[in-house]
C-alpha positions as CSV (number, residue, x, y, z in Angstrom):
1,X,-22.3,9.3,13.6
2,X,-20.2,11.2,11.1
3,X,-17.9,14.1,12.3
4,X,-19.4,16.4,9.8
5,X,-23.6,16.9,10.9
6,X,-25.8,16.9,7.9
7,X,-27.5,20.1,7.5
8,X,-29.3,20.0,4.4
9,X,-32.9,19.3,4.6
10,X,-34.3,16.2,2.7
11,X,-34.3,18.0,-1.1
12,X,-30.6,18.4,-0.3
13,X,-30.9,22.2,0.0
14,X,-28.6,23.0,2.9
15,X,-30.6,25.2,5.4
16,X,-29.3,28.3,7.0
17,X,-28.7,28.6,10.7
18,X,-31.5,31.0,11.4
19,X,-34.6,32.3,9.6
20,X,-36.3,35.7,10.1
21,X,-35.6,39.5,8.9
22,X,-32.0,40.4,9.5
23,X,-33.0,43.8,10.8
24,X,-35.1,42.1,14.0
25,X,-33.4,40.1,17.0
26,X,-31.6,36.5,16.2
27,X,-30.5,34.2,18.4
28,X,-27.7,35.5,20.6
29,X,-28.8,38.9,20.7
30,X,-29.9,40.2,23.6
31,X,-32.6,39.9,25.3
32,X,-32.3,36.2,24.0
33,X,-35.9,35.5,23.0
34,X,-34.5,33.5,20.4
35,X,-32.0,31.5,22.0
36,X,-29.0,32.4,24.5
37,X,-26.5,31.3,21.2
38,X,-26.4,32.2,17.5
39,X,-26.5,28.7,16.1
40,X,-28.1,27.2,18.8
41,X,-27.9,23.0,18.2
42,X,-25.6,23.3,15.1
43,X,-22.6,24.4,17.1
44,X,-23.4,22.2,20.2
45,X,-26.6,19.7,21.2
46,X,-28.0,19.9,24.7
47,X,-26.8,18.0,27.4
48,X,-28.6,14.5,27.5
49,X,-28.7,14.6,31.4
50,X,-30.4,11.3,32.4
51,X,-32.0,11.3,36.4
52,X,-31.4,8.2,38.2
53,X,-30.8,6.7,41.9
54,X,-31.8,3.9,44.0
55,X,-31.3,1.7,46.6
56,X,-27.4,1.8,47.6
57,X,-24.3,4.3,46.3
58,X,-22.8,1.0,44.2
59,X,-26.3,-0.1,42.8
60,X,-26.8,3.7,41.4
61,X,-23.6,3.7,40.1
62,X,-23.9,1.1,37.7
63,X,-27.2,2.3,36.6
64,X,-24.6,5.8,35.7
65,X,-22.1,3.9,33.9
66,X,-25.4,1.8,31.8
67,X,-26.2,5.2,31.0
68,X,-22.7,6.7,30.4
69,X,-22.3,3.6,27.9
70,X,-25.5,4.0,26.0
71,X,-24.7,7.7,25.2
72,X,-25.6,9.8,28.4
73,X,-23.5,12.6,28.3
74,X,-24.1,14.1,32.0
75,X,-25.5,12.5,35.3
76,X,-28.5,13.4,37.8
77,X,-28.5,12.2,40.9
78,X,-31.7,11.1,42.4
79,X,-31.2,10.9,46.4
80,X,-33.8,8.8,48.6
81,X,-36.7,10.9,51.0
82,X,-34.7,10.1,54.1
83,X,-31.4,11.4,52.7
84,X,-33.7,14.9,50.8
85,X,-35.3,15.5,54.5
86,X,-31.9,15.8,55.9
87,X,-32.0,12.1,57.7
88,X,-29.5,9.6,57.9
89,X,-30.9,5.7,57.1
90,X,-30.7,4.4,60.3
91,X,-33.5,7.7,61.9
92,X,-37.0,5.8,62.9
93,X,-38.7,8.0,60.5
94,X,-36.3,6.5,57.9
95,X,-37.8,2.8,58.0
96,X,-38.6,1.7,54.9
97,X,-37.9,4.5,52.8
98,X,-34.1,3.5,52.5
99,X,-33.0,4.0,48.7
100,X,-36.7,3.3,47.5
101,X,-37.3,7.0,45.5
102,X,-33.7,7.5,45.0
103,X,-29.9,6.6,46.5
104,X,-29.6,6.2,49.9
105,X,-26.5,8.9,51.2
106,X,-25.3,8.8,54.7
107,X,-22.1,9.6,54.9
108,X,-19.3,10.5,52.2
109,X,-18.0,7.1,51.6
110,X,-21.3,6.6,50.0
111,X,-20.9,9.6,47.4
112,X,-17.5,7.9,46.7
113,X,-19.5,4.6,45.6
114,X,-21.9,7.0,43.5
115,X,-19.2,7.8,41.1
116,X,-16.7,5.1,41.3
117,X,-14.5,4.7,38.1
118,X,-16.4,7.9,36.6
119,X,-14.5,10.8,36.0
120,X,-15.6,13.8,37.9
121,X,-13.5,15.8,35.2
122,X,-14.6,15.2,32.3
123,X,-18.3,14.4,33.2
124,X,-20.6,16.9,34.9
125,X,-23.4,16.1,36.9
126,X,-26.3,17.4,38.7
127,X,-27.5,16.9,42.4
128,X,-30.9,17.3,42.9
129,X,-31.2,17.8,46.6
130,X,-31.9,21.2,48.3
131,X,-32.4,21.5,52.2
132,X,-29.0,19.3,52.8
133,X,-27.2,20.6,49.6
134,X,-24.3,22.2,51.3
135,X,-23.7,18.7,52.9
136,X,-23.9,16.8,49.6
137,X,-21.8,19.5,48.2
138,X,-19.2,19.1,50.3
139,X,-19.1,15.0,50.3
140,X,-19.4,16.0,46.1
141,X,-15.8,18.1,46.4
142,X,-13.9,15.6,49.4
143,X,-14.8,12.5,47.3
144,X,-13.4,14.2,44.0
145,X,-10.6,15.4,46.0
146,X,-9.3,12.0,47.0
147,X,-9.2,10.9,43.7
148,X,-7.3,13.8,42.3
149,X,-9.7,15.7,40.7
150,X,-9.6,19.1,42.2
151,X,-12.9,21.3,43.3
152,X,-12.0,24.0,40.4
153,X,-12.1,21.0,38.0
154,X,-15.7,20.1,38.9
155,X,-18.5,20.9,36.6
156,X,-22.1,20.4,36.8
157,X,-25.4,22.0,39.2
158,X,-26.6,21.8,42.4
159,X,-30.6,22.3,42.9
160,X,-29.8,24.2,45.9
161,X,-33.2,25.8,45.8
162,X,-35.1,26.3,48.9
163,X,-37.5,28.7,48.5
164,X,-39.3,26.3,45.8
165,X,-39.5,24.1,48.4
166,X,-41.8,25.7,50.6
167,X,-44.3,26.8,47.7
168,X,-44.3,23.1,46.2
169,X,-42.6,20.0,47.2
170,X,-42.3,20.8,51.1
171,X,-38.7,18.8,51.6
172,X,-37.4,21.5,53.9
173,X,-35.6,20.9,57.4
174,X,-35.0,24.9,59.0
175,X,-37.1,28.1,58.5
176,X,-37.0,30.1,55.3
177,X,-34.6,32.8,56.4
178,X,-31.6,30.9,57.5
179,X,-32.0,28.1,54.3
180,X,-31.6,31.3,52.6
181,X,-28.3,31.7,54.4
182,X,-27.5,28.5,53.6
183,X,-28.1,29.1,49.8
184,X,-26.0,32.7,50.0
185,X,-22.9,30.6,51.6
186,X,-23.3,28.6,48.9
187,X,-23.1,30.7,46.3
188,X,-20.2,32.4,47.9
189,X,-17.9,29.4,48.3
190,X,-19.2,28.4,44.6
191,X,-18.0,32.0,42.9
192,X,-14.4,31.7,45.4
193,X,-13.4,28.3,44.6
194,X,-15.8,25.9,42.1
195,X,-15.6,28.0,38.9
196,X,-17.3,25.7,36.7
197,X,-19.7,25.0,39.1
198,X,-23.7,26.1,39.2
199,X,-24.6,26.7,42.7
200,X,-28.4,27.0,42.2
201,X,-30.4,25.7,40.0
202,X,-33.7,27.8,40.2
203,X,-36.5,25.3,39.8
204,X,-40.0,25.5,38.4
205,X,-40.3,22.0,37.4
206,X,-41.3,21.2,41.3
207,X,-43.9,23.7,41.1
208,X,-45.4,23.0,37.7
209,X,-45.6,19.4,39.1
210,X,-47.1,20.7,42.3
211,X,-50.3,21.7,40.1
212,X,-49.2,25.6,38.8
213,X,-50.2,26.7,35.8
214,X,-47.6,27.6,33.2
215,X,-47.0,31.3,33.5
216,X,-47.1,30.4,37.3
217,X,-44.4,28.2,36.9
218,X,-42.9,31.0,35.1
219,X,-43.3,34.0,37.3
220,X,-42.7,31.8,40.6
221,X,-39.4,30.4,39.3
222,X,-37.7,33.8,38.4
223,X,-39.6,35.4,41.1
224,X,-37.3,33.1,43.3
225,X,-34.1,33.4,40.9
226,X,-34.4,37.3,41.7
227,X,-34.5,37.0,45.4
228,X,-31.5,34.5,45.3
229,X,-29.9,37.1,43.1
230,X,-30.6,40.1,45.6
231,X,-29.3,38.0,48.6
232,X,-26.1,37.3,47.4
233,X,-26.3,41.1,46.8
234,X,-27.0,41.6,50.4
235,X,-24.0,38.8,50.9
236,X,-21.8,41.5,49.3
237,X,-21.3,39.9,45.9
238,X,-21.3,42.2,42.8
239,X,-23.5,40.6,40.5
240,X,-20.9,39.7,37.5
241,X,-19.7,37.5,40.2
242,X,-22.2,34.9,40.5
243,X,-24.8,35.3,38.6
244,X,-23.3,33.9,35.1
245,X,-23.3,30.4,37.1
246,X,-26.7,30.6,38.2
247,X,-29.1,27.9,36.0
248,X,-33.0,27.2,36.0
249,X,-34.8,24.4,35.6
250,X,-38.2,23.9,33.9
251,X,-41.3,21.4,33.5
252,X,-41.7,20.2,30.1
253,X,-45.7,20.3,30.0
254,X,-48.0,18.5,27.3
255,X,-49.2,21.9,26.2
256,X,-46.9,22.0,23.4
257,X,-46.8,25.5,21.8
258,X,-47.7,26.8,25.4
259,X,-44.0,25.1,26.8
260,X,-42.2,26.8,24.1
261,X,-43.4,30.4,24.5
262,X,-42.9,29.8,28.3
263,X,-39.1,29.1,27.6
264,X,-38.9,32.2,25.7
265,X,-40.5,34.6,27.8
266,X,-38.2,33.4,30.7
267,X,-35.2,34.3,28.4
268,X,-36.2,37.8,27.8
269,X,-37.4,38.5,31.4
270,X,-34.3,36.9,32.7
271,X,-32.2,39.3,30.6
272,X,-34.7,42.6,30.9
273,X,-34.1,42.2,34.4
274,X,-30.7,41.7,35.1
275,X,-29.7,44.5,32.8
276,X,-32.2,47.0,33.4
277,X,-32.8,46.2,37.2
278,X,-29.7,44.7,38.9
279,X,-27.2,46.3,36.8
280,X,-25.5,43.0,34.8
281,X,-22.9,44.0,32.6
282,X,-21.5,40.8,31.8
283,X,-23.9,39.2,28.9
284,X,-23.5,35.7,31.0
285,X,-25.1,37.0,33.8
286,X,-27.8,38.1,31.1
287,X,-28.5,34.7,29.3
288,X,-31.2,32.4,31.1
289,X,-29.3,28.5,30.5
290,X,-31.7,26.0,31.6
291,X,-32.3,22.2,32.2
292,X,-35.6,20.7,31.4
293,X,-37.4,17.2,32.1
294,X,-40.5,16.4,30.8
295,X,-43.7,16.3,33.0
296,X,-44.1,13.3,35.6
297,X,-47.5,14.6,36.1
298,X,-48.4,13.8,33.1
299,X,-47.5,10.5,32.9
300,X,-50.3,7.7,33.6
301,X,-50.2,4.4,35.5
302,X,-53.2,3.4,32.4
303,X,-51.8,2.2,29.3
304,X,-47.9,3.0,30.4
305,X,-46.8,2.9,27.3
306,X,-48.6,5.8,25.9
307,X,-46.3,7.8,28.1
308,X,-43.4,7.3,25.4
309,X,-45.3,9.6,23.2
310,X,-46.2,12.2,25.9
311,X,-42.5,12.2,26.6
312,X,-41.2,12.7,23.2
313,X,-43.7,15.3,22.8
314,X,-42.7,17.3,25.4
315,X,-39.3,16.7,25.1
316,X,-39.5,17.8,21.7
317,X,-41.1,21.3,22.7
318,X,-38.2,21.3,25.2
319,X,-35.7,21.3,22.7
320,X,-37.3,23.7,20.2
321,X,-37.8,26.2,23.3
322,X,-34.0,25.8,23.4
323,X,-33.3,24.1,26.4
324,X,-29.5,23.2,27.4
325,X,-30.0,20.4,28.8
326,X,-32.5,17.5,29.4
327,X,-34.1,14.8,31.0
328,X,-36.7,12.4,29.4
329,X,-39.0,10.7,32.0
330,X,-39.1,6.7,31.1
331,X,-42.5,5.3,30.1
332,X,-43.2,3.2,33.8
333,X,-42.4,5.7,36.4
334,X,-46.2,6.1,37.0
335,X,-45.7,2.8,38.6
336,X,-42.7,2.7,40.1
337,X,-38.3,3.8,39.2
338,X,-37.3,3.3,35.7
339,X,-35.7,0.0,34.5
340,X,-32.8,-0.2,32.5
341,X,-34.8,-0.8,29.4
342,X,-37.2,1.6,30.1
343,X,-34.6,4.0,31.1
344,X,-32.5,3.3,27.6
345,X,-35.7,4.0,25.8
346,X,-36.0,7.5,27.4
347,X,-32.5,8.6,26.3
348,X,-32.9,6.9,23.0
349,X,-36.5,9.0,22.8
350,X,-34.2,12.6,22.5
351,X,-31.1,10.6,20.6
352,X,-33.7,10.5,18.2
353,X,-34.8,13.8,18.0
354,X,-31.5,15.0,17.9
355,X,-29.9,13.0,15.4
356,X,-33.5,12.0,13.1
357,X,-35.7,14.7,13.3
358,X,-33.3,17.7,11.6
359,X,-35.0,19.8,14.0
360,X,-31.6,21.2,15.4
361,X,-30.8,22.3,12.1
362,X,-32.6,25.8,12.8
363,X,-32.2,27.7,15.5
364,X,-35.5,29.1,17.1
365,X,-37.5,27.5,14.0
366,X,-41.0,28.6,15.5
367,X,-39.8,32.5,15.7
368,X,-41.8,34.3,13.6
369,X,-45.3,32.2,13.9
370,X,-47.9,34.5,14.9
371,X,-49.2,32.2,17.6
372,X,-46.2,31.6,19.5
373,X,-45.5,35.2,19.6
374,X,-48.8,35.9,21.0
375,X,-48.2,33.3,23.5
376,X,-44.4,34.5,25.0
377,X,-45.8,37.8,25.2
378,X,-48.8,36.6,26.8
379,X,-46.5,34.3,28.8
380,X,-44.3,37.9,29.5
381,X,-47.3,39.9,30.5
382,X,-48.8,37.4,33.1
383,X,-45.5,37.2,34.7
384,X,-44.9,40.7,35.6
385,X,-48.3,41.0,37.0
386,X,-47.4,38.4,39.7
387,X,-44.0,39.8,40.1
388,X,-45.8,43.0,41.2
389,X,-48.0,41.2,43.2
390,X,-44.8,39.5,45.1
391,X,-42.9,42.5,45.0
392,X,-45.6,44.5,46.6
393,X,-45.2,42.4,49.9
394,X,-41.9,43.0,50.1
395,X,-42.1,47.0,49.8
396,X,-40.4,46.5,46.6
397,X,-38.1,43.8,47.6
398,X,-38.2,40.2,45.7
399,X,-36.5,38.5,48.3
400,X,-38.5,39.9,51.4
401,X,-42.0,39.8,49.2
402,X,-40.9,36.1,48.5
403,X,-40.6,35.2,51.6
404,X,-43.4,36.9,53.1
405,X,-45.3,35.1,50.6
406,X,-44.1,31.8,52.2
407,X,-44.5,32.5,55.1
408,X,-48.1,33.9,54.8
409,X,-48.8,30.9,52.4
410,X,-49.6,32.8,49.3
411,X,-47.4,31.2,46.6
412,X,-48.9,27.5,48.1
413,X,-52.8,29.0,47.8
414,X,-52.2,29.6,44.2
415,X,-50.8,26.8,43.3
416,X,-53.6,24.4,45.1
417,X,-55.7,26.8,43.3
418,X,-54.4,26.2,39.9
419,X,-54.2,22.3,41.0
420,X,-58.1,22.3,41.7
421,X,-58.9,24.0,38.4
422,X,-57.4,21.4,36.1
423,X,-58.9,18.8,38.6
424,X,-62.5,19.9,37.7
425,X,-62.1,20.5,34.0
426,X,-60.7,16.8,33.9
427,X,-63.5,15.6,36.1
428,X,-66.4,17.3,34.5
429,X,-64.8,16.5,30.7
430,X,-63.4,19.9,29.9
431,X,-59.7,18.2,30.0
432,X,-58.9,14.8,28.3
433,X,-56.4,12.6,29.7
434,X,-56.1,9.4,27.8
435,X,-56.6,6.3,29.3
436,X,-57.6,7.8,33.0
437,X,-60.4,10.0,32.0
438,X,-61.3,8.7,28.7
439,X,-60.5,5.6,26.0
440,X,-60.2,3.0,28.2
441,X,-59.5,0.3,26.2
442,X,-56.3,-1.6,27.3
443,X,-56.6,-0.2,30.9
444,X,-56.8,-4.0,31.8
445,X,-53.5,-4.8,30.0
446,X,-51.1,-6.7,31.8
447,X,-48.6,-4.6,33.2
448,X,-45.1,-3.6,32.4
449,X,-42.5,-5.4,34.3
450,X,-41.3,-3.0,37.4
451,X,-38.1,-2.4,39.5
452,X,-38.5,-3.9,42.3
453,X,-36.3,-2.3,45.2
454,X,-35.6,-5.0,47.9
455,X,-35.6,-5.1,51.6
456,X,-32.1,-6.6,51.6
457,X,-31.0,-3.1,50.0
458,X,-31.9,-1.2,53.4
459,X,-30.2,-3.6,55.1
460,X,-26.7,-3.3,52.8
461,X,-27.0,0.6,53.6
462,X,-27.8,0.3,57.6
463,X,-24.6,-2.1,57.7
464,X,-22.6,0.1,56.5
465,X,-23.6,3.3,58.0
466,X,-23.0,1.5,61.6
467,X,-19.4,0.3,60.1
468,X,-18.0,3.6,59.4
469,X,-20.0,4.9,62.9
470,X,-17.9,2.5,64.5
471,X,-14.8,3.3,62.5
472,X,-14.4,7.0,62.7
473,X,-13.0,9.1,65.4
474,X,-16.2,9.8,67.9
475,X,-14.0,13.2,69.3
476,X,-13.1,14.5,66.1
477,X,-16.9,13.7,65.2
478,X,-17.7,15.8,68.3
479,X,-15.4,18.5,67.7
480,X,-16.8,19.4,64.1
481,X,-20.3,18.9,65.6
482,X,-19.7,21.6,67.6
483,X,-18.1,23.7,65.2
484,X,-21.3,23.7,63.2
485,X,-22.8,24.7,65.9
486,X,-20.7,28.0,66.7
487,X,-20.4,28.8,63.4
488,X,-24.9,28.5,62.8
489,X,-24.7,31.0,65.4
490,X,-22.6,34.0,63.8
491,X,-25.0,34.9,60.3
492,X,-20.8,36.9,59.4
493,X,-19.3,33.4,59.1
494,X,-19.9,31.2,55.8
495,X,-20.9,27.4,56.8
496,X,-19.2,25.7,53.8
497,X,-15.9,25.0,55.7
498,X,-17.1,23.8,58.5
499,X,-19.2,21.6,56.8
500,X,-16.6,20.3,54.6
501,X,-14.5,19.4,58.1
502,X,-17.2,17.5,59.2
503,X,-17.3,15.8,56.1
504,X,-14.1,14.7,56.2
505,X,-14.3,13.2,59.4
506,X,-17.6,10.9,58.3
507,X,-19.8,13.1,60.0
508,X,-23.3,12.0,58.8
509,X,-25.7,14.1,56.7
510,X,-28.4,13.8,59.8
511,X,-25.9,14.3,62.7
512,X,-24.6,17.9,60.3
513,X,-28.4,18.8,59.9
514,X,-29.9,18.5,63.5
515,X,-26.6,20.2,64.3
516,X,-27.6,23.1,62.3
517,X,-31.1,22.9,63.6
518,X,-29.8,23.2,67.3
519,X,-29.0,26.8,66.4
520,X,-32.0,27.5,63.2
521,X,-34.5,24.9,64.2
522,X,-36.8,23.0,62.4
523,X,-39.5,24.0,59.9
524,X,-43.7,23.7,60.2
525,X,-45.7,25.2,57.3
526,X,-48.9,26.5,58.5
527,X,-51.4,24.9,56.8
528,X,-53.5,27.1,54.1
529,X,-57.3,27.3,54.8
C-alpha cells in the first residue's frame, strides 16, 4: 500500500469527498444522516475487527496474532456458553460445552493467555459478553495492569448489554432490574477511570439474528440505548459524561439498500434524541459510532461457499451505511467456527472493498438517491411508532417501558412474530434462499473441511482451573466472596471494585456470579403464549 490513497476514479479525474447541494446537510453535520465525519473513509477506514475464540485462552490467542499478522487491525473476543452464562468449566451444566462456541474463561490467568505478547496499548479490542461483563472487565484491566499497561490506556468495547438479552439471545443470569445496576456501575467506573473505553455496546445484531425485522432491529436497539442512557441519568451522571463513549452494534442483513437506510435512520434518531430529548451538548454524545458484522442467519450449511458472496454483499452495504467498524462472517460457520483459511478469506473479503472497490472514495455515495431516502425515512418513521409504543408502558419512561416490556414478554412476541413471517414466505415461495429453498444443485457437494474442537481441549482447561483452585488463598477467596455479597446488597455502592478484588485474588467468574445471585438471584423468562 502507498502512503498517499489514490482518489481519482478510473478516468483519472480525482473525485471530491462528498457529492450533493452545498446548501443541504453533509457528512458531519448534525444530525449525521450522512455520516458522523466529513470525509468519512478518506481521512480514516473502519476498523477491520475480526471475532474469534475457541477452545483454550492460548489456542485463541494465536488465532489473534494469525489475524493481527494478516492485517486485523482490532480483536473480538468470542467467549464459550459456559463462560457467557456466568459458569465456570468445571459446573455439571458446563460438560461438554468447554471452549466449543468460543474461549473458555475461568479465572484471570486465562485472560492473561488471551492476549499474550499483544499489546493492550496499541490494539483495541472488543468483548462480546454481557451478563458477566463486569467480571471479564475487571480480569480485562488486572491482566493489562500486570503488564504495564494501565486501565486509562485501554481502548476498545464491552457488549455489556443486557436488556438485548432478554428480548433475543436469552444469556442472562439475574433479573432485569439489578443487570441494569450492573450496566450503570459499569458505566460509572468506565466514565471515572477507562477514558478510552466503550462501556456498552448497544446491540441489535442479537436481535436481528433472533428473527426481527429491520426497523425492529432499529427501534429495539436505540429503544434500549435510551434506557441505558436514562439510568446512568438516574445513577447521577450528566449526560456529556458518558454518553460520547457509548457504541451500537448492528446486523448487516442481505437486504441491501434496506441495511443502509437502516444505518442512517439510526444516526439521525440517535442525534434528534440526545439533543432535543436528553439535553447533549457535546456533539460526541450526538454522533451514533457503530460496529457491524454481517448476518450469520443468513449464512447456509448448502453450498457454503455461496456465503462468501452473501458476506461481501452485506459487508459492502455495511460500509457504505458508514459503519466504524466491522466484522465479516467466514464462509463455513453454518457448519461449525471458522478455520484459519476461511477466517483469512473473511478479512481479505473487506481488505478488498477497502483498498479495490474505490468505494471509500465518497462519503455517503448513495445520498441523494430517491429510494434510499424513502427508505431511512421510512426506516425513521417505523421507529418512532414503536418507541411510543415502549414509551407508553413506561408512563413516558424508556427505561421503565423497556423493562416492562421484558418483563411482560412484549419485545420477545414481536420478534417470534417477525421470525414466523419470514418462515412462511420462505416456505410457501415468497422468499428465495439459495441452495435451502431453491437451486439445489451442489447441495450434495462434498463438504468444506471444519474445525474440529477436541475433547482434549476441555481437559487442558479443567486442569488448569483446579491448579490455580488449589494455588490461591481459599480465605482471601472467602473474604472477597463475601464482600460481593455485602456490597450486592447496598443498590448506593458501585460493584466494580469489589469485583476487581476478587479478581485479583483468582476468584472465578462462577464463584463471583452465584455470589451476586445470593443477594439478586437468578433469572426465568416466562414463556410467551
Amino acid at each position: 500500500m502507498t502512503s498517499e490513497p489514490d482518489f481519482s476514479t478510473y478516468s483519472g479525474t480525482e473525485v471530491d469527498p462528498v457529492y450533493g447541494p452545498a446548501t443541504e446537510e453533509r457528512p458531519g453535520d448534525w444530525p449525521y444522516t450522512r455520516g458522523v465525519y466529513p470525509e468519512m473513509y478518506r481521512s480514516r477506514l473502519w476498523t477491520m475487527r475480526m471475532f474469534a475464540g475457541f477452545g483454550t485462552a492460548l489456542d485463541t490467542n494465536r488465532r489473534f496474532k494469525e489475524l493481527l499478522a494478516a492485517g486485523s487491525d482490532g480483536l473480538s473476543s468470542a467467549f464459550d456458553l459456559p463462560t457467557l452464562m456466568g459458569r465456570d468449566s468445571d459446573d455439571p451444566l458446563a460438560i461438554g460445552e468447554v471452549g466449543k462456541c468460543g474461549v473458555a474463561v475461568d479465572t484471570v490467568r486465562d485472560v492473561e493467555d488471551l492476549y499474550r505478547d499483544i499489546d493492550l496499548s496499541s490494539v483495541t479490542t472488543s468483548m462480546t459478553i454481557n451478563s458477566p461483563a463486569p467480571v471479564l472487565l475487571a480480569m480485562l484491566v488486572t491482566a493489562a495492569e500486570r503488564t504495564g499497561v494501565q486501565r486509562s490506556e485501554l481502548g476498545g468495547t464491552l457488549q455489556n448489554d443486557i436488556l438485548k438479552e432478554y428480548q433475543a439471545q436469552k444469556e442472562y443470569v439475574f433479573p432485569p432490574r439489578p443487570s441494569m445496576r450492573l450496566v450503570s456501575d459499569v458505566i460509572r467506573f468506565c466514565a471515572a477511570e477507562m477514558p478510552r473505553w466503550h462501556p456498552v455496546s448497544i446491540s441489535g445484531y442479537h436481535i436481528r439474528e433472533a428473527g426481527s425485522t429491520a426497523a425492529q432491529e432499529l427501534a429495539f436497539t436505540l429503544g434500549n440505548g435510551f434506557a441505558y442512557v436514562e439510568a446512568a441519568l438516574d445513577a447521577g451522571l450528566s449526560i456529556d459524561e458518558f454518553a460520547p463513549r457509548l457504541s451500537f452494534f448492528f446486523n448487516a442483513h442481505i437486504d441491501f439498500f434496506e441495511e443502509i437506510a437502516k444505518y442512517r435512520a439510526a444516526r439521525r434518531i440517535w442525534a434528534l434524541r440526545m439533543r432535543d430529548h436528553y439535553g447533549a451538548k457535546n456533539e460526541r454524545s450526538m454522533q451514533m459510532r457503530f460496529h457491524t458484522q454481517t448476518a450469520g442467519v443468513s449464512l447456509t450449511a448448502q453450498q457454503p461457499e455461496l456465503n462468501m458472496v452473501r458476506t461481501a454483499i452485506e459487508a459492502l452495504a455495511g460500509v457504505l451505511g458508514g459503519t466504524q467498524s466491522l466484522h465479516t462472517n467466514s464462509f463455513d460457520e453454518a457448519l461449525a467456527l471458522p478455520t484459519d483459511k476461511a477466517a483469512r478469506l473473511a478479512l481479505r473479503t473487506q481488505q478488498v472493498i477497502a483498498h479495490e472497490t474505490r468505494v471509500t472514495n465518497v462519503a455517503d455515495p448513495l445520498g441523494g438517491s430517491w429510494y434510499v431516502e424513502a427508505l431511512t425515512d421510512e426506516m425513521e418513521r417505523q421507529a418512532n411508532e414503536i418507541f411510543e409504543v415502549v414509551a407508553a408502558f413506561g408512563s413516558g419512561s424508556m427505561l421503565e417501558g423497556t423493562l416492562v416490556g421484558v418483563e411482560q414478554g412484549w419485545f420477545q412476541g414481536e420478534i417470534a412474530q417477525a421470525a414466523y413471517d419470514v418462515e412462511r414466505k420462505l416456505n410457501d415461495g415468497r422468499r428465495v434462499m439459495v441452495g435451502a429453498t431453491a437451486f439445489f444443485e451442489g447441495n450434495d457437494d462434498e463438504p468444506p473441511e471444519i474445525l474440529q474442537i477436541s475433547k482434549e481441549s476441555e481437559e487442558v482447561q479443567l486442569k488448569r482451573l483446579a491448579e490455580v483452585k488449589a494455588e490461591r488463598d481459599s480465605e482471601t477467596v472467602d473474604r472477597c466472596l463475601e464482600r460481593l455479597r455485602t456490597d450486592a446488597s447496598d443498590a448506593t455502592v458501585n460493584l466494580m471494585p469489589a469485583i476487581l478484588e476478587a479478581v485479583r485474588a483468582d476468584v472465578t467468574v462462577g464463584e463471583t456470579m452465584s455470589a451476586l445471585a445470593d443477594t439478586f438471584g437468578r433469572y426465568r423468562e416466562v414463556p410467551v403464549l
